[in-house]
Every structure is written in structure tokens, then in C-alpha cells.
C-alpha positions in Angstrom: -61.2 -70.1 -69.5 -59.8 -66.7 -69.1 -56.0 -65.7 -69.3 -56.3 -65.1 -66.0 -57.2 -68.9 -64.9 -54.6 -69.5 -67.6 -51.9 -67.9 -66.1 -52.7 -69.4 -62.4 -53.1 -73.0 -64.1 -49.5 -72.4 -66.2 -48.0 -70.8 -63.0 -49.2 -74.1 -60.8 -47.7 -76.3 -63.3 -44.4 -75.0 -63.1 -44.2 -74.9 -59.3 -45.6 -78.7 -59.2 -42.2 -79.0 -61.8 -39.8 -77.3 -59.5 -41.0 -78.8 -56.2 -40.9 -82.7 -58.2 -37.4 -81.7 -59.8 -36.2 -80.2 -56.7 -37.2 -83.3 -54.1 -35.8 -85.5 -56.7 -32.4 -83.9 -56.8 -32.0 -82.7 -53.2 -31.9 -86.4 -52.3 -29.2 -87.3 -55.0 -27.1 -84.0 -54.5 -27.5 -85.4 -51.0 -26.4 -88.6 -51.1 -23.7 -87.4 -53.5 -22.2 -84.7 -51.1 -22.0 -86.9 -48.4 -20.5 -89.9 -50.4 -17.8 -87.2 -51.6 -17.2 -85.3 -48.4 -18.2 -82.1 -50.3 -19.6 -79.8 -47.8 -20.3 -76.0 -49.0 -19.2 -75.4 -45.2 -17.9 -76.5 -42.3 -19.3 -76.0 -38.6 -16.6 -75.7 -36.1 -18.5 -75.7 -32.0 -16.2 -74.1 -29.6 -17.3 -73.3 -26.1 -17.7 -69.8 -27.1 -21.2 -71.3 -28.4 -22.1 -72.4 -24.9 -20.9 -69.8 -22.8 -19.9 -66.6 -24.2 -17.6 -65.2 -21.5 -15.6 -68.5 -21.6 -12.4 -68.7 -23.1 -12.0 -68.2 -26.5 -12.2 -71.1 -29.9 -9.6 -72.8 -30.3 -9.4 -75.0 -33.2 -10.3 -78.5 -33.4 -12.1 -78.3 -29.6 -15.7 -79.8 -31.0 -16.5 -82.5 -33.8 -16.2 -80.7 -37.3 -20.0 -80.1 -38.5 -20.7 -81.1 -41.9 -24.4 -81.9 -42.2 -25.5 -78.2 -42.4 -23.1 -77.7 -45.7 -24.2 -80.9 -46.9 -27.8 -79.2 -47.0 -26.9 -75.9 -48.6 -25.2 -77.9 -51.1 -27.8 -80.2 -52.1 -30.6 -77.0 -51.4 -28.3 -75.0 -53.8 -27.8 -77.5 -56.6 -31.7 -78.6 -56.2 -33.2 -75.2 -56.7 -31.3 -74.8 -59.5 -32.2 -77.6 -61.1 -35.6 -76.9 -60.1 -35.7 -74.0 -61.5 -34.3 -75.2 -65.1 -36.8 -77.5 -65.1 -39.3 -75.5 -64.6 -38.5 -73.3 -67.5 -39.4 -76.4 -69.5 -41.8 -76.7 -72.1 -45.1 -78.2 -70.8 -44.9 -81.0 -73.3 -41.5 -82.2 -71.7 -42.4 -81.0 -68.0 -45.5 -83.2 -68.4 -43.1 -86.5 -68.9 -41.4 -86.5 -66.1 -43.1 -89.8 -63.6 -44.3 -88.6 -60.3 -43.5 -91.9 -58.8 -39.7 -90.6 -58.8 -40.4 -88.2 -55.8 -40.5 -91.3 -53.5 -38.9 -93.6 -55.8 -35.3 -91.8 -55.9 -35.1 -91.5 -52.0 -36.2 -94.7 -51.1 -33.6 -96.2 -53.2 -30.8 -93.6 -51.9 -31.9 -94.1 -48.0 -29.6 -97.8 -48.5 -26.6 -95.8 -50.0 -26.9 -93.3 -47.2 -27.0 -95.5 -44.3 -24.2 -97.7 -46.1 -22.0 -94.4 -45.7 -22.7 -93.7 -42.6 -21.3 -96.9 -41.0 -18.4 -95.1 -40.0 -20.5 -94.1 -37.0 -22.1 -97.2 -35.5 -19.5 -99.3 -33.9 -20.5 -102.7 -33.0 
């Protein structure tokens, strides 16, 4: 091998770490900020966002938007971690189970849909 194919083959093996590390936590930091009402941000709609010569905002018009902070929470914290992993040796990089990409998710998707009950009224 040359360093070059070296380099490319070390270089893939890190970004296969961040992406695994990354899905893995997005869907706990996930779960997490929704559980915990921990949103980076807050979306308020107003009708300014349908029609911009209408009136203007005023405050608590629309349904409060936390979804999108949820994600920049949970992207934030993910890449992060990602990114520490990554930084890994390849000896411990190489241990963590692939089978935790699906795994962790599949298990959370319960939680989630437990905590969003709120919503579906019977």
C-alpha cells in the first residue's frame, strides 16, 4: 500500500466513526431534548409569515415551534460527539457494534411516541 491509500483508508475509517457515533447520539440527544423540553430555540408563526403586509406579530398568535430546536440540539451535541469519537484510536474506534446504529433508535422510537401522547386525544 502506499501512504496515499493509507491516508484515504484512515480518513474513511474515521468518517464511518463519526457518521456511527453521530446517528447513535442524535437519536438519544433527541429523545432526551424532547423528554426535557430543552429546545436550543423556539419558533414563534405570526401572520407576518403568511402575509407580509398584514399586521404585525404579536406574541403568542401561533403554536410555539419546538421541533426545529430540538434538532439543532441533538445535531449540535451529535457532531460533537462524533467528532470526539472520531479522534479515537483505531483500536477503540474498531469496538464500537454497528448493530447500535439501528439498535439505539428502535428502542427510543417507544420513549418518543410515549412522550408525545400529549397530542393524540382519544
Amino acid at each position: 500500500m502506499t501512504a496515499a491509500t493509507d491516508t484515504a483508508a484512515a480518513t474513511s475509517s474515521r468518517f464511518g466513526t463519526f457518521a456511527l457515533v453521530f446517528g447513535i447520539c442524535f437519536a438519544i440527544l433527541y429523545v432526551v431534548c424532547d423528554m426535557a423540553s430543552l429546545p436550543m430555540f423556539t419558533y414563534h408563526p405570526g401572520p407576518e409569515r403568511i402575509d407580509p403586509g398584514f399586521t404585525p406579530p404579536r406574541r403568542d398568535e401561533g403554536p410555539a415551534m419546538y421541533w426545529y430546536g430540538w434538532i439543532a440540539n441533538s445535531a449540535l451535541g451529535a457532531s460533537i460527539l462524533g467528532l470526539l469519537a472520531a479522534m479515537l484510536p483505531e483500536k477503540i474506534r474498531g469496538k464500537i457494534p454497528l448493530a447500535l446504529a439501528w439498535v439505539v433508535p428502535v428502542v427510543l422510537l417507544p420513549v418518543l411516541i410515549y412522550s408525545l401522547k400529549f397530542y393524540w386525544r382519544w
